[in-house]
GUMAR-69823 format. One line per 10 residues: number of its first residue (from 0); their letters; for each residue x negated, y negated, z of C-alpha. Coordinates in steps of 0.25 Angstrom, whole numbers, padded with zeros to 4 digits. Layout:
! GUMAR-69823
NUM = a = X,Y,Z  ...
//
This chain:
! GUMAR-69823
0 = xxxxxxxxxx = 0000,0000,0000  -0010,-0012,0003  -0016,-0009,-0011  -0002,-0011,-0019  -0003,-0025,-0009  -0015,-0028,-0012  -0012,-0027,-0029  -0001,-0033,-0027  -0007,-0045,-0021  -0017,-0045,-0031
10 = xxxxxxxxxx = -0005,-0047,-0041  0001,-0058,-0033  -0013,-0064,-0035  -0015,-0062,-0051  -0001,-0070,-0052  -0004,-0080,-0042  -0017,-0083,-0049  -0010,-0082,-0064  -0002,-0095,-0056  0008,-0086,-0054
20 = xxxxxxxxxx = 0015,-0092,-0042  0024,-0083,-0034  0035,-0085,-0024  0037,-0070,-0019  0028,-0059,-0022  0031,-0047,-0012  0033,-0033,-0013  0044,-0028,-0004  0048,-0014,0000  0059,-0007,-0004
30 = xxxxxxxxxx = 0069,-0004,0004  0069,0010,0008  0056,0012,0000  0042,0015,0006  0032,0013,-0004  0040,0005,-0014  0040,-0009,-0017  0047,-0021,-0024  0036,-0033,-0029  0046,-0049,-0028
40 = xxxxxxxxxx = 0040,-0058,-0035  0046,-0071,-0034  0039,-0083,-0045  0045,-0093,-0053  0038,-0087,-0064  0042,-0073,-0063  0057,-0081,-0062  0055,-0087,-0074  0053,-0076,-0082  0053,-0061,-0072
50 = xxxxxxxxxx = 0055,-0050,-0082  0039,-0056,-0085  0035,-0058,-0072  0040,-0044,-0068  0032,-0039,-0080  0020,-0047,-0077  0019,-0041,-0063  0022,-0027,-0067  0009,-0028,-0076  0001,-0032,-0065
60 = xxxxxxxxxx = 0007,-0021,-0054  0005,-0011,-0066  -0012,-0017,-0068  -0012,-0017,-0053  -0007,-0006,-0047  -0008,0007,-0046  0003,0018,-0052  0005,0021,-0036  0007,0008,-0032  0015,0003,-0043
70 = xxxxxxxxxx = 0026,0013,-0042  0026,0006,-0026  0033,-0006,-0034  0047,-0003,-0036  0050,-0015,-0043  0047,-0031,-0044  0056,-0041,-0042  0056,-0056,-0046  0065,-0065,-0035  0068,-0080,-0038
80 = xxxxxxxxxx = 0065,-0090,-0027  0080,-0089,-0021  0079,-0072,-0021  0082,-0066,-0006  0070,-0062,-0006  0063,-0076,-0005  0072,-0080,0004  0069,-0068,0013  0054,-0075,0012  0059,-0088,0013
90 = xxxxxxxxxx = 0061,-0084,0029  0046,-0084,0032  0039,-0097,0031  0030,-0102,0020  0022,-0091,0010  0019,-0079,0013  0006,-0071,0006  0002,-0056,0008  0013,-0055,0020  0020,-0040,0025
100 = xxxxxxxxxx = 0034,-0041,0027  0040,-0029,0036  0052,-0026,0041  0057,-0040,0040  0071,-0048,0039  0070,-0061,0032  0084,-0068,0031  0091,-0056,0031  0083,-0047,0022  0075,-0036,0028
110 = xxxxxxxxxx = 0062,-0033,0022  0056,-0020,0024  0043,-0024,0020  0036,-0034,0011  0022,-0040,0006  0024,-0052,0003  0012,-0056,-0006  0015,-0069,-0009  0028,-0079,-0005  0028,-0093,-0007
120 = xxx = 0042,-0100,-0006  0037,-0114,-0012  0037,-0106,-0027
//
Protein backbone atom coordinates (compact mmCIF):
# COMPACT_ATOMS: atom_id res chain seq x y z
CA UNK A 1 0.00 0.00 0.00
CA UNK A 2 2.58 2.96 0.70
CA UNK A 3 4.12 2.16 -2.82
CA UNK A 4 0.44 2.84 -4.82
CA UNK A 5 0.65 6.29 -2.15
CA UNK A 6 3.78 6.97 -3.07
CA UNK A 7 3.12 6.80 -7.24
CA UNK A 8 0.15 8.34 -6.84
CA UNK A 9 1.70 11.20 -5.27
CA UNK A 10 4.13 11.18 -7.71
CA UNK A 11 1.26 11.70 -10.25
CA UNK A 12 -0.33 14.56 -8.27
CA UNK A 13 3.30 16.11 -8.82
CA UNK A 14 3.69 15.49 -12.63
CA UNK A 15 0.13 17.40 -12.94
CA UNK A 16 0.92 20.11 -10.47
CA UNK A 17 4.26 20.69 -12.27
CA UNK A 18 2.46 20.58 -16.01
CA UNK A 19 0.61 23.80 -14.09
CA UNK A 20 -2.04 21.61 -13.54
CA UNK A 21 -3.75 23.02 -10.51
CA UNK A 22 -5.95 20.85 -8.41
CA UNK A 23 -8.74 21.29 -5.92
CA UNK A 24 -9.21 17.62 -4.78
CA UNK A 25 -6.95 14.84 -5.56
CA UNK A 26 -7.66 11.70 -3.00
CA UNK A 27 -8.15 8.25 -3.19
CA UNK A 28 -10.96 7.04 -0.97
CA UNK A 29 -11.90 3.53 0.02
CA UNK A 30 -14.72 1.82 -0.91
CA UNK A 31 -17.21 1.02 1.10
CA UNK A 32 -17.34 -2.48 2.03
CA UNK A 33 -13.92 -3.09 0.00
CA UNK A 34 -10.56 -3.84 1.39
CA UNK A 35 -8.10 -3.16 -1.08
CA UNK A 36 -9.91 -1.27 -3.59
CA UNK A 37 -10.01 2.34 -4.24
CA UNK A 38 -11.64 5.30 -5.99
CA UNK A 39 -9.11 8.18 -7.19
CA UNK A 40 -11.43 12.17 -7.11
CA UNK A 41 -9.91 14.50 -8.71
CA UNK A 42 -11.47 17.82 -8.47
CA UNK A 43 -9.77 20.79 -11.13
CA UNK A 44 -11.14 23.32 -13.31
CA UNK A 45 -9.57 21.81 -16.03
CA UNK A 46 -10.52 18.22 -15.82
CA UNK A 47 -14.37 20.13 -15.55
CA UNK A 48 -13.69 21.63 -18.44
CA UNK A 49 -13.16 18.92 -20.51
CA UNK A 50 -13.35 15.19 -18.05
CA UNK A 51 -13.64 12.62 -20.44
CA UNK A 52 -9.64 13.94 -21.21
CA UNK A 53 -8.66 14.46 -17.88
CA UNK A 54 -9.97 11.12 -17.10
CA UNK A 55 -7.97 9.67 -19.94
CA UNK A 56 -5.03 11.77 -19.24
CA UNK A 57 -4.84 10.27 -15.79
CA UNK A 58 -5.40 6.77 -16.87
CA UNK A 59 -2.24 7.04 -19.04
CA UNK A 60 -0.21 8.01 -16.20
CA UNK A 61 -1.63 5.36 -13.60
CA UNK A 62 -1.18 2.72 -16.55
CA UNK A 63 2.94 4.14 -16.92
CA UNK A 64 3.12 4.22 -13.13
CA UNK A 65 1.80 1.45 -11.64
CA UNK A 66 1.94 -1.70 -11.57
CA UNK A 67 -0.84 -4.50 -13.09
CA UNK A 68 -1.36 -5.26 -9.06
CA UNK A 69 -1.75 -1.91 -7.92
CA UNK A 70 -3.78 -0.69 -10.80
CA UNK A 71 -6.50 -3.21 -10.58
CA UNK A 72 -6.44 -1.61 -6.57
CA UNK A 73 -8.29 1.57 -8.50
CA UNK A 74 -11.73 0.86 -9.11
CA UNK A 75 -12.42 3.87 -10.79
CA UNK A 76 -11.66 7.77 -11.09
CA UNK A 77 -14.08 10.28 -10.53
CA UNK A 78 -13.95 13.90 -11.62
CA UNK A 79 -16.27 16.21 -8.84
CA UNK A 80 -17.02 19.95 -9.53
CA UNK A 81 -16.20 22.40 -6.73
CA UNK A 82 -20.10 22.19 -5.31
CA UNK A 83 -19.82 18.00 -5.28
CA UNK A 84 -20.61 16.60 -1.52
CA UNK A 85 -17.50 15.43 -1.42
CA UNK A 86 -15.83 19.02 -1.28
CA UNK A 87 -18.05 20.09 0.91
CA UNK A 88 -17.18 17.09 3.20
CA UNK A 89 -13.58 18.75 3.12
CA UNK A 90 -14.85 21.91 3.37
CA UNK A 91 -15.21 21.09 7.15
CA UNK A 92 -11.41 20.90 8.06
CA UNK A 93 -9.75 24.18 7.81
CA UNK A 94 -7.56 25.56 4.89
CA UNK A 95 -5.59 22.82 2.38
CA UNK A 96 -4.81 19.78 3.21
CA UNK A 97 -1.52 17.68 1.62
CA UNK A 98 -0.59 13.95 2.04
CA UNK A 99 -3.16 13.74 5.00
CA UNK A 100 -5.02 10.09 6.19
CA UNK A 101 -8.51 10.27 6.87
CA UNK A 102 -9.91 7.19 8.94
CA UNK A 103 -13.04 6.39 10.34
CA UNK A 104 -14.23 9.92 10.06
CA UNK A 105 -17.63 11.90 9.86
CA UNK A 106 -17.51 15.16 8.07
CA UNK A 107 -20.88 16.96 7.85
CA UNK A 108 -22.84 13.96 7.84
CA UNK A 109 -20.70 11.77 5.49
CA UNK A 110 -18.76 8.93 6.88
CA UNK A 111 -15.44 8.25 5.50
CA UNK A 112 -13.96 4.99 5.99
CA UNK A 113 -10.64 5.92 4.98
CA UNK A 114 -9.06 8.60 2.74
CA UNK A 115 -5.59 9.92 1.55
CA UNK A 116 -6.05 12.93 0.70
CA UNK A 117 -3.01 14.09 -1.56
CA UNK A 118 -3.87 17.37 -2.30
CA UNK A 119 -7.01 19.76 -1.25
CA UNK A 120 -7.02 23.27 -1.80
CA UNK A 121 -10.47 24.96 -1.39
CA UNK A 122 -9.32 28.62 -3.02
CA UNK A 123 -9.17 26.54 -6.77
Amino acid sequence: MPDLITKIKGIRDKLLKEGKELRLFALFKKENEDMMWDLVVSANWAQDDYKKAIGEISQLLQKELSDEELLMISAIYVVTKEDSMIKVLSGFAGKMKDSHIQNCNINGIQIREAFVLEYNPAI
